[in-house]
C-alpha positions as CSV (number, residue, x, y, z in Angstrom):
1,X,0.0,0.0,0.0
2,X,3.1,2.3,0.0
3,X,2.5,2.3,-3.6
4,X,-0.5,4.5,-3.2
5,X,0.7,6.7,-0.8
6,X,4.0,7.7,-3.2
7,X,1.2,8.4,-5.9
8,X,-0.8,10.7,-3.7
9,X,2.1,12.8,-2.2
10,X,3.7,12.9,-5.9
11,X,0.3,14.0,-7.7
12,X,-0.4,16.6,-4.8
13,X,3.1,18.4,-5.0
14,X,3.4,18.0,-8.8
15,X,-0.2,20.0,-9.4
16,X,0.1,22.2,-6.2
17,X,3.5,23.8,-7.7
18,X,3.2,23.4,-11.3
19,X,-0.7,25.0,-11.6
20,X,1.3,28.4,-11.0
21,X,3.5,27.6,-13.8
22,X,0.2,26.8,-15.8
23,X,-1.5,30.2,-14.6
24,X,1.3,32.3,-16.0
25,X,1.7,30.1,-19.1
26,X,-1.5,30.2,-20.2
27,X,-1.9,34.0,-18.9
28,X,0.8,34.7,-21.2
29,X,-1.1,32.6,-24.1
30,X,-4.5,34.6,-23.6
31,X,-6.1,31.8,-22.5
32,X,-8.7,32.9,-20.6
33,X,-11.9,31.2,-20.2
34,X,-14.4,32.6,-22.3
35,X,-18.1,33.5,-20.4
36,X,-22.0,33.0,-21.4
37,X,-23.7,36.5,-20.8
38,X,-26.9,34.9,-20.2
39,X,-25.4,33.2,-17.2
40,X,-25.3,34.4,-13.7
41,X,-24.3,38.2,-13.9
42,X,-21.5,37.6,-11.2
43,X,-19.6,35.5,-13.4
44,X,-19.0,38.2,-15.1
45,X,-16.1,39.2,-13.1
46,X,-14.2,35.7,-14.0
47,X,-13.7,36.7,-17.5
48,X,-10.4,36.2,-18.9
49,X,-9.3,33.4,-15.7
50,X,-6.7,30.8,-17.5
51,X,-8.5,27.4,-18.2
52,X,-7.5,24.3,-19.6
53,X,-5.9,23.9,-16.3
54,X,-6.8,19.7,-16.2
55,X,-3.5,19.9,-18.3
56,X,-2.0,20.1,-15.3
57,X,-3.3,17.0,-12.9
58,X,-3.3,15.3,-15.7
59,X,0.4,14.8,-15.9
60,X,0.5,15.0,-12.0
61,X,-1.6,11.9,-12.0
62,X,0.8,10.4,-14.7
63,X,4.1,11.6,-13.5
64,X,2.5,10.1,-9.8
65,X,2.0,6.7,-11.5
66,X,5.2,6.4,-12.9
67,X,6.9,7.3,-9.7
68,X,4.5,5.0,-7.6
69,X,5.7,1.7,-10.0
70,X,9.2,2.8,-9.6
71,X,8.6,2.5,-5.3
72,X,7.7,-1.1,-6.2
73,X,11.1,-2.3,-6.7
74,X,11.6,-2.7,-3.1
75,X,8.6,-5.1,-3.0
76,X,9.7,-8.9,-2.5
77,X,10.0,-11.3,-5.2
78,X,6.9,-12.4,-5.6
79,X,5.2,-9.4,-5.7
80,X,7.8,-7.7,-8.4
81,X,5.6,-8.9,-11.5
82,X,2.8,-5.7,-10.6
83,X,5.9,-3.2,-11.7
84,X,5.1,-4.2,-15.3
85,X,2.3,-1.2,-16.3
86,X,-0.5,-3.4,-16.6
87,X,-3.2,-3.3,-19.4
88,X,-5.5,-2.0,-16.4
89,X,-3.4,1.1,-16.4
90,X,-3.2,1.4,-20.1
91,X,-7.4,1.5,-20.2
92,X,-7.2,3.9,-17.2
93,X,-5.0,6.7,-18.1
94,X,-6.4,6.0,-21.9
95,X,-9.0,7.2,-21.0
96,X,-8.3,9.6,-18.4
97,X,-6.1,11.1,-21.5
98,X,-7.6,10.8,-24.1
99,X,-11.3,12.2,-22.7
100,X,-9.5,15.0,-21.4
101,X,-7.8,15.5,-25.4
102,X,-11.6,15.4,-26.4
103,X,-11.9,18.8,-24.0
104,X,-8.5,20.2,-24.8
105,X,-10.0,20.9,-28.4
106,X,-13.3,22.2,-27.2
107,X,-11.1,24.8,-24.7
108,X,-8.8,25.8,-27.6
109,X,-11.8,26.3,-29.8
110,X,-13.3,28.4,-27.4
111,X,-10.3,30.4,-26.7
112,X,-9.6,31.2,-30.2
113,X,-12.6,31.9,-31.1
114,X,-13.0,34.2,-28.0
115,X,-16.6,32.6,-27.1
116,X,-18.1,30.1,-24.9
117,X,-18.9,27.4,-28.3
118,X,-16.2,25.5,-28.3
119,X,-16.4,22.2,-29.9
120,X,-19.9,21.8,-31.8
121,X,-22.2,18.9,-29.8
122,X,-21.7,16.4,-32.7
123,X,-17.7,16.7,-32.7
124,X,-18.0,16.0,-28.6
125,X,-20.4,13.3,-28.6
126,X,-18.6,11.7,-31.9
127,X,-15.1,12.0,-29.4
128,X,-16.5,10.7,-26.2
129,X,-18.3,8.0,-28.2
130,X,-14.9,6.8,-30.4
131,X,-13.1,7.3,-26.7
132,X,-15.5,5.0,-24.7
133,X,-15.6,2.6,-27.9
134,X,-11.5,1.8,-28.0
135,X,-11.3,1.5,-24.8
136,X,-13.9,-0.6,-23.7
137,X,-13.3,-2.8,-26.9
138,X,-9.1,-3.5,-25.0
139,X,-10.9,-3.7,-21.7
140,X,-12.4,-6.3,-23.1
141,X,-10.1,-7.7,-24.8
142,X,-8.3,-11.2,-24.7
143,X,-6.7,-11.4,-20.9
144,X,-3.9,-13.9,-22.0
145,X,-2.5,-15.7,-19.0
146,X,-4.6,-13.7,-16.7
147,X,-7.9,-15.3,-15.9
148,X,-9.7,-11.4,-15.8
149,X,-10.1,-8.8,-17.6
150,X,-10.4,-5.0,-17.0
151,X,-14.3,-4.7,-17.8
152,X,-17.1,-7.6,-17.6
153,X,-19.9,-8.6,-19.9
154,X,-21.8,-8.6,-16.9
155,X,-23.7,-5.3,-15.2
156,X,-22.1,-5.1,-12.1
157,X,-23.3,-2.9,-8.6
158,X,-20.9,-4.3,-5.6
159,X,-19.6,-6.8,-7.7
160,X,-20.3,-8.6,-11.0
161,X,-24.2,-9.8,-11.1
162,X,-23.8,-13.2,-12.7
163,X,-27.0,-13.6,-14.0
164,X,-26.8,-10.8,-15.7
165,X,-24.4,-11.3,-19.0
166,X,-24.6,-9.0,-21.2
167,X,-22.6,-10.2,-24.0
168,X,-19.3,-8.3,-24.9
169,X,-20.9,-6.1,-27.6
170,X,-23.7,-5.3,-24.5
171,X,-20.4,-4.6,-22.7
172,X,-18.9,-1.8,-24.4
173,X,-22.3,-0.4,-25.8
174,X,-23.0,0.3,-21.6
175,X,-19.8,1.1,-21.2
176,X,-19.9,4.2,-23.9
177,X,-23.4,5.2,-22.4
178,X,-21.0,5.2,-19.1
179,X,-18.5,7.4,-20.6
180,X,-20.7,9.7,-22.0
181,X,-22.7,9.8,-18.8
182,X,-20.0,10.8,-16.6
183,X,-18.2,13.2,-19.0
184,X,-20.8,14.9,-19.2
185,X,-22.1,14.8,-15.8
186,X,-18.7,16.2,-14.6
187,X,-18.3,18.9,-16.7
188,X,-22.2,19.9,-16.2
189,X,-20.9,20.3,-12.3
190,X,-18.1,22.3,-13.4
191,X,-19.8,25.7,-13.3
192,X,-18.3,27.5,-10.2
193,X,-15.2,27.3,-8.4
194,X,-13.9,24.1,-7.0
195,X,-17.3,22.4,-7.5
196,X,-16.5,19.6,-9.8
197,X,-13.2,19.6,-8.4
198,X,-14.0,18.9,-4.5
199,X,-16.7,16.6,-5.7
200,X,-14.4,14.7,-8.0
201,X,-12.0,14.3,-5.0
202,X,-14.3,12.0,-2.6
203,X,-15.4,10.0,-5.8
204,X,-11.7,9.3,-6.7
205,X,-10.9,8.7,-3.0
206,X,-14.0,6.5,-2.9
207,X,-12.7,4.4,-5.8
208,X,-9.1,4.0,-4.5
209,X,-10.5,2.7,-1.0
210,X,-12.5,0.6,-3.2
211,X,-9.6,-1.2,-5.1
212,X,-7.3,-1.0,-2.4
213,X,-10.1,-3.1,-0.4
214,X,-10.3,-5.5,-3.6
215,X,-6.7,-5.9,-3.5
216,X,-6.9,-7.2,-0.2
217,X,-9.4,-9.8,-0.9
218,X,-8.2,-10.2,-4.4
219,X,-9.3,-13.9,-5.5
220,X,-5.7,-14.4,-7.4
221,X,-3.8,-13.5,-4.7
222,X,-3.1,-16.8,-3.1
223,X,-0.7,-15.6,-0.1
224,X,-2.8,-12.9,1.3
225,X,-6.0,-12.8,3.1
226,X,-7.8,-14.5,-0.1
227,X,-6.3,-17.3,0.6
228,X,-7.9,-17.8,4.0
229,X,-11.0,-16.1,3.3
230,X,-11.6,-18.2,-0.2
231,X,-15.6,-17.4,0.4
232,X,-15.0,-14.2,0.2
233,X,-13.3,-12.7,-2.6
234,X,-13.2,-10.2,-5.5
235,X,-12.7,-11.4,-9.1
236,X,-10.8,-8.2,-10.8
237,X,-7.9,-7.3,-12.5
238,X,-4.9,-5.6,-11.0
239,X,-6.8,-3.7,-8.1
240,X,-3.6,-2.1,-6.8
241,X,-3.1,-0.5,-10.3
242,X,-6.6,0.5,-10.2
243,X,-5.9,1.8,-6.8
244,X,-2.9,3.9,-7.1
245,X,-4.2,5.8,-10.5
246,X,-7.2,7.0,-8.6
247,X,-4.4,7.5,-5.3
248,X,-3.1,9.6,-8.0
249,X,-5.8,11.6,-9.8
250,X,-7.4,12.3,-6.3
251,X,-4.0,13.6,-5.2
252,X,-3.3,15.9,-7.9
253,X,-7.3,17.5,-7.5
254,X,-6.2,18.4,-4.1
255,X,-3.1,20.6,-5.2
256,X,-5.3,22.1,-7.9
257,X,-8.0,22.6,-5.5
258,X,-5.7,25.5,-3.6
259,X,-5.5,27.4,-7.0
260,X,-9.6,26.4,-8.6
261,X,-10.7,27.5,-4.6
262,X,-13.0,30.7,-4.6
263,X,-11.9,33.3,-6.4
264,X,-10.6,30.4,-8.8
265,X,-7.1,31.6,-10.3
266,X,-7.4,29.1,-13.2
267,X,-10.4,27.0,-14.5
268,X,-10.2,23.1,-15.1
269,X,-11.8,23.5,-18.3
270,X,-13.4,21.1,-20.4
271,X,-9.9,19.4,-21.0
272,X,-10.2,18.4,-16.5
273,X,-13.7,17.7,-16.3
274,X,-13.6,15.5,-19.4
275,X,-10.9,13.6,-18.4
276,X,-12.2,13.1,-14.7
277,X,-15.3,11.7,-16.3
278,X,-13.3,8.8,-18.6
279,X,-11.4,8.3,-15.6
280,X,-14.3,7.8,-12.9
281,X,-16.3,6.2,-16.2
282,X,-13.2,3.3,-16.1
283,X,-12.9,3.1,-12.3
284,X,-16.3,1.9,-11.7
285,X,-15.9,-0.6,-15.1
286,X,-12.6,-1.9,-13.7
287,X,-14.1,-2.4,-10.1
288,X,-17.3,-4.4,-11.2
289,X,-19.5,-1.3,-9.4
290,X,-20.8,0.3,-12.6
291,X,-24.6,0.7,-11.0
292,X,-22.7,2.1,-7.5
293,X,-21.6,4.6,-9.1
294,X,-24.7,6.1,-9.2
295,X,-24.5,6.9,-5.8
296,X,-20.9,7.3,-5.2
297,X,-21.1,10.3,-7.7
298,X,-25.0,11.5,-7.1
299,X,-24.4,15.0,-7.3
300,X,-23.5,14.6,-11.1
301,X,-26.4,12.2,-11.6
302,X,-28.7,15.0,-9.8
303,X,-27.2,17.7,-11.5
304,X,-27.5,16.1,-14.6
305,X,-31.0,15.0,-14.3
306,X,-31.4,19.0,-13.6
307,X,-30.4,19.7,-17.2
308,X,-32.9,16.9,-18.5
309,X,-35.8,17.8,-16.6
310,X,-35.4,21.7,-17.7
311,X,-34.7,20.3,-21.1
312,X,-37.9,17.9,-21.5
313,X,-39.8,20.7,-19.3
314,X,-39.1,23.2,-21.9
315,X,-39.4,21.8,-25.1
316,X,-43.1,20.3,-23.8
317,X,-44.8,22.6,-21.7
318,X,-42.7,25.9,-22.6
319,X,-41.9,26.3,-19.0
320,X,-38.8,25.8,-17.1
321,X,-38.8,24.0,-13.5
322,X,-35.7,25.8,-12.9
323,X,-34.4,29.6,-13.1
324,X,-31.1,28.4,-15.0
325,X,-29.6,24.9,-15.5
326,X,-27.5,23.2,-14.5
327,X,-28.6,23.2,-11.1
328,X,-26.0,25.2,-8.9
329,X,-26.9,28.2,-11.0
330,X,-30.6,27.8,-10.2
331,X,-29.5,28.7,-6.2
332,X,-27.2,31.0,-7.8
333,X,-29.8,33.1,-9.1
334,X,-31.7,32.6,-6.1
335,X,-29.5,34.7,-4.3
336,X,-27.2,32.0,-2.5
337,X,-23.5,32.7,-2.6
338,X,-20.9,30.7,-5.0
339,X,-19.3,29.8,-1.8
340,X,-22.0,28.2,0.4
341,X,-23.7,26.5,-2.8
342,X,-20.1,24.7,-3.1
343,X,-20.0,23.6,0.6
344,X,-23.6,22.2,0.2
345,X,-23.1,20.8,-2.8
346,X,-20.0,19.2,-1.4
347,X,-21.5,18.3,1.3
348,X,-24.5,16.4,-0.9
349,X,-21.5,14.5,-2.8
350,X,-19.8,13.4,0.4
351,X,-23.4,12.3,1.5
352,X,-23.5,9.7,-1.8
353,X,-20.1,8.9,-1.2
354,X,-20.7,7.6,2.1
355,X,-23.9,5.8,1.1
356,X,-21.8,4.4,-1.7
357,X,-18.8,2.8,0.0
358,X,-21.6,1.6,2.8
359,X,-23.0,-0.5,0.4
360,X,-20.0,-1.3,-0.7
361,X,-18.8,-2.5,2.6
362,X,-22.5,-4.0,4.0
363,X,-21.5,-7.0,1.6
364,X,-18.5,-8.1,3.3
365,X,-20.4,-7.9,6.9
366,X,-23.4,-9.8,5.0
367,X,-20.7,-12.6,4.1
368,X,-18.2,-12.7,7.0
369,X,-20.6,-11.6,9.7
C-alpha cells in the first residue's frame, strides 16, 4: 500500500507547484476562459481566468503513477511482477487522456474563437463516443494468462451480477453510455469554483478505497487474506493499479483545488472535467460497481438530471422547473453565494459517497458476519 501513498504525495506536489507555472503560461497565451452573458451576472467578473488547467493534474496523476511503479522495486519477489504497467493502467490513463484530449480541443476552440462554443455537440459526442468505444473494446479484450479482464460482460453494482451477461458487444455499448454519462455529468458540475473539483475528490478517493479493499481480498492473490477467506473474494484485474491511478488523480485534485478555490485563479476546463469523467467512467468498469456509481457520484447524476428535466420541461410545456440549469446556477440566481452552494453541494456529494462505499462494505459484513 506504500505504492499509493508515493502516488498521492507525488500527484499533490506535482499539481500544487506546477498549476502556477500553468496560470502564467496560459496567462501569457490569452487563455482565458471565455463567459455565457446569459449566465449568472456575477460570473461576469471571471472573465479572462486561465482554463484548460486539467492539463495540469493530468500529468501529476501520470508523473504520480510512474513514480508510484518505480517504489515497487523494493517489494519482494513475488510481488515484483505488478511493476510491469498493466493493461489496467493502459485502459485507465487512456481514458483519463484521451477524454481530457476530447476537452482540450473544445477549450482551444473556445479560446480562439473568444466565445463560450467551443467544440460543436456532434464533434464532442462523436469524441467521447470513439473514446469510450476503443477503450472498452481492450478492456475487453483477450486477458492472456490472466484469468480477468479489465471490464465484464456482466452489469455489475458491488460486484459482477452473474445472472446478468450481457454479452461483450452489450459490454462496451454500456460502457460508452457510461463514458458519456460521466463526461458529461462532470463537466455539467463544473460551473463555479472548486465544485467539480472537491466533488471529483471524494469520488476518486472512494474508488481508490475501493480497489485497495479488492486488493486485499483479491481472488488471485493466493498468499494474502484470499487465501484464508476463499468465500470471500473479489474477481478483478490488477486492483492495486486501479488503486494507485485513482491514489493519484485524487491527489493531484487536491493541489489544484488550492489554486480552482473561490476566487478560482485558473479553471479546469473542459480538457479536466472530461478527463475526470473517462477516468471515474473506467474506475467503476474496472471495479465491477458500474450501477454504485450512481450513488458514489449523485451529485452529477442530480445535476445532470437537472439539465434533462429543464430540457424535457421546456421543449413540452414551454416552462422551465428551474431559473437556470444546471442546477448550482438555479440557487445561484436565487441569491445563495458561490461559496455556500459549493460547501452544500460538497456536502451532498460526500453524503452519496458515504452511502456508496456503505453498500459497498454491507457486503463483506453480510458474508463474513
Amino acid at each position: 500500500m506504500r505504492s499509493i501513498i508515493v502516488a498521492i504525495l507525488v500527484a499533490f506536489a506535482v499539481s500544487l507547484f506546477g498549476t502556477p507555472l500553468a496560470i502564467k503560461a496560459f496567462t501569457r497565451l490569452k487563455a482565458g476562459q471565455p463567459i455565457r452573458t446569459d449566465g449568472p451576472q456575477s460570473h461576469l467578473s471571471k472573465k479572462g481566468t486561465p482554463t484548460m488547467g486539467g492539463v495540469v493534474f493530468i500529468f501529476g496523476t501520470v508523473i504520480a503513477y510512474v513514480v508510484a511503479h518505480l517504489s515497487l522495486t523494493t517489494l519482494p519477489e513475488k510481488q515484483i511482477a505488478q511493476i510491469t504497467p498493466t493493461i489496467t493502467a493502459l485502459v485507465l490513463l487512456g481514458l483519463f487522456v484521451f477524454s481530457g484530449a476530447v476537452g482540450f480541443i473544445d477549450d482551444f476552440l473556445k479560446v480562439r474563437r473568444r466565445n463560450s462554443g467551443g467544440l460543436n455537440k456532434r464533434g464532442k459526442l462523436l469524441g467521447q463516443l470513439l473514446v469510450g468505444a476503443v477503450f472498452g473494446v481492450i478492456a475487453l479484450s483477450d486477458p492472456g494468462s490472466n484469468t480477468e479482464t479489465v471490464g465484464s460482460t456482466k452489469l455489475s453494482f458491488i460486484r459482477d451480477i452473474d445472472w446478468l451477461d450481457i454479452g461483450k458487444v452489450g459490454a462496451i455499448i454500456l460502457f460508452v453510455a457510461v463514458v458519456l454519462g460521466a463526461t458529461n455529468g462532470v463537466n455539467l458540475t463544473d460551473g463555479l469554483d472548486g465544485l467539480a473539483t472537491g466533488t471529483s475528490v471524494m469520488v476518486l478517493g472512494a474508488y481508490s478505497f475501493i480497489a485497495a479493499w479488492q486488493y486485499q481480498h483479491w481472488c488471485a492473490d493466493t498468499s494474502g487474506y484470499a487465501s484464508n477467506a476463499s468465500n470471500y473474494c473479489y474477481a478483478v484485474r490488477d486492483p492495486l493499479e486501479v488503486a494507485m491511478i485513482a491514489a493519484a488523480a485524487a491527489g493531484a485534485l487536491v493541489g489544484f483545488l488550492w489554486w480552482n478555490t473561490s476566487p478560482a485563479r485558473i479553471f479546469m476546463g473542459d480538457t479536466g472535467s472530461m478527463a475526470l469523467g473517462g477516468l471515474i467512467a473506467g474506475l467503476a468498469m474496472s471495479t465491477r460497481t458500474l450501477l454504485l456509481l450512481l450513488i458514489i457520484g449523485g451529485l452529477f447524476v442530480i445535476i445532470t438530471m437537472s439539465v434533462v428535466i429543464q430540457v424535457i420541461s421546456f421543449r413540452t410545456t414551454g416552462k422551465r422547473v428551474f431559473r437556470m440549469s444546471p442546477l448550482q446556477h438555479h440557487f445561484e440566481l436565487a441569491g445563495w453565494s458561490e461559496v455556500n452552494i459549493v460547501v452544500r453541494f460538497w456536502i451532498v456529494g460526500g453524503i452519496g459517497v458515504a452511502i456508496g462505499l456503505g453498500i459497498f462494505y454491507s457486503d463483506f459484513l453480510r458474508v463474513m458476519g
